[in-house]
C-alpha positions in Angstrom: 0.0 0.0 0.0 2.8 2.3 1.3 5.7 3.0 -1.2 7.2 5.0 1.6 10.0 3.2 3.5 8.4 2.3 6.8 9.3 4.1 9.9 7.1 3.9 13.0 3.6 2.5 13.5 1.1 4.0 15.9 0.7 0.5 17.1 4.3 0.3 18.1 4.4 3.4 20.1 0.4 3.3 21.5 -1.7 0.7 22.6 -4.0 0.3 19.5 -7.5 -1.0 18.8 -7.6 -4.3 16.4 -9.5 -3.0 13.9 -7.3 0.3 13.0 -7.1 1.2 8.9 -3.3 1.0 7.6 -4.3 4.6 6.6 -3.9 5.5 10.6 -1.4 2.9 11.8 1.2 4.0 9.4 0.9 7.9 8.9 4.1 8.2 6.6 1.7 7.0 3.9 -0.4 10.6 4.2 1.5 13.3 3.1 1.0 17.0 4.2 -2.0 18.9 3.1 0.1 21.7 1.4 0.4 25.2 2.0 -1.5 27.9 -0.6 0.0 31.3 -0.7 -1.6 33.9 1.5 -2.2 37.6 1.5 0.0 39.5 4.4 -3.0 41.2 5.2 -5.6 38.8 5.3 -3.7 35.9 6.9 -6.0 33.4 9.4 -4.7 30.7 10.7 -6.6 28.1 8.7 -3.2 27.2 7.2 -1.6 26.3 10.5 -3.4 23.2 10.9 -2.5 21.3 7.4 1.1 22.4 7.3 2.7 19.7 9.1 2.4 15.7 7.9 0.9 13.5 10.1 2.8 11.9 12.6 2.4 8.7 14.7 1.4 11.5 18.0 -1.5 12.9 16.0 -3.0 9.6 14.7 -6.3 8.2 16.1 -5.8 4.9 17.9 -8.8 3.5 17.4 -11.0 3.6 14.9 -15.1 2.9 14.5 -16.6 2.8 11.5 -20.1 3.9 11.2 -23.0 1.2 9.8 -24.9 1.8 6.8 -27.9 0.3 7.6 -29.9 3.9 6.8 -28.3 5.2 3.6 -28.8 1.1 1.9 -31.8 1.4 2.8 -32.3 4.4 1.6 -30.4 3.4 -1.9 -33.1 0.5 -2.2 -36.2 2.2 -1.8 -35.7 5.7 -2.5 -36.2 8.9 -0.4 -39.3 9.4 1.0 -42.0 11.2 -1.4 -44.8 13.2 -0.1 -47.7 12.4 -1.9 -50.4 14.4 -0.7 -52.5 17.6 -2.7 -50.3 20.9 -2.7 -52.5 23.6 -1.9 -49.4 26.5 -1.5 -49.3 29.2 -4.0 -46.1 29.1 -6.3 -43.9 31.8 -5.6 -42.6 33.6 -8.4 -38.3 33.9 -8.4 -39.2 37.2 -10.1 -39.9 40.9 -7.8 -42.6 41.8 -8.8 -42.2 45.9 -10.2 -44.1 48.4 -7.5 -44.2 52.2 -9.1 -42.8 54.2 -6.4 -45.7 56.3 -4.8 -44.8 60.1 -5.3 -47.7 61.4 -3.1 
């Protein structure tokens, strides 16, 4: 997976759980998130926290994954449609014009 020579794993260093993705345990394979060019003037400090790689301090040690029981549902049957009579008025996207009143 990792053509980066291997260095330390977060399981060596921290008691990890079983079920923790390569993409956590070994953190040389994740690269830094880059840095874009700022303006002097309107510098924040967004860039600060993707400047540095990954290291094995920063990792998660465990990791759980999330079930997809709702969205596969959801992908079988559809999202819910309401199927009842509309009795709102359409809005029109377009201002209606109003002469201004010169009384």
């Amino acid at each position: 997976m990792c053509s980066i020579p291997k260095k330390d794993k977060v399981s060596d260093v921290y008691s990890a759980c079983e079920n923790l993705p390569q993409r956590f345990n070994k953190p040389d394979c994740v690269g830094g998130y880059g840095q874009r060019k700022q303006h002097p003037l309107y510098k924040t400090s967004q860039n600060d926290y993707g400047r540095l790689p990954p290291n094995i301090h920063t990792m998660p040690t465990c990791f759980y994954g999330s079930n997809t029981k709702f969205t596969e549902g959801l992908l079988r049957f559809g999202m819910y449609r309401y199927h009842g009579l509309n009795t709102e008025l359409d809005k029109s996207a377009v201002m209606e014009f109003q002469p201004p009143n010169f009384d």
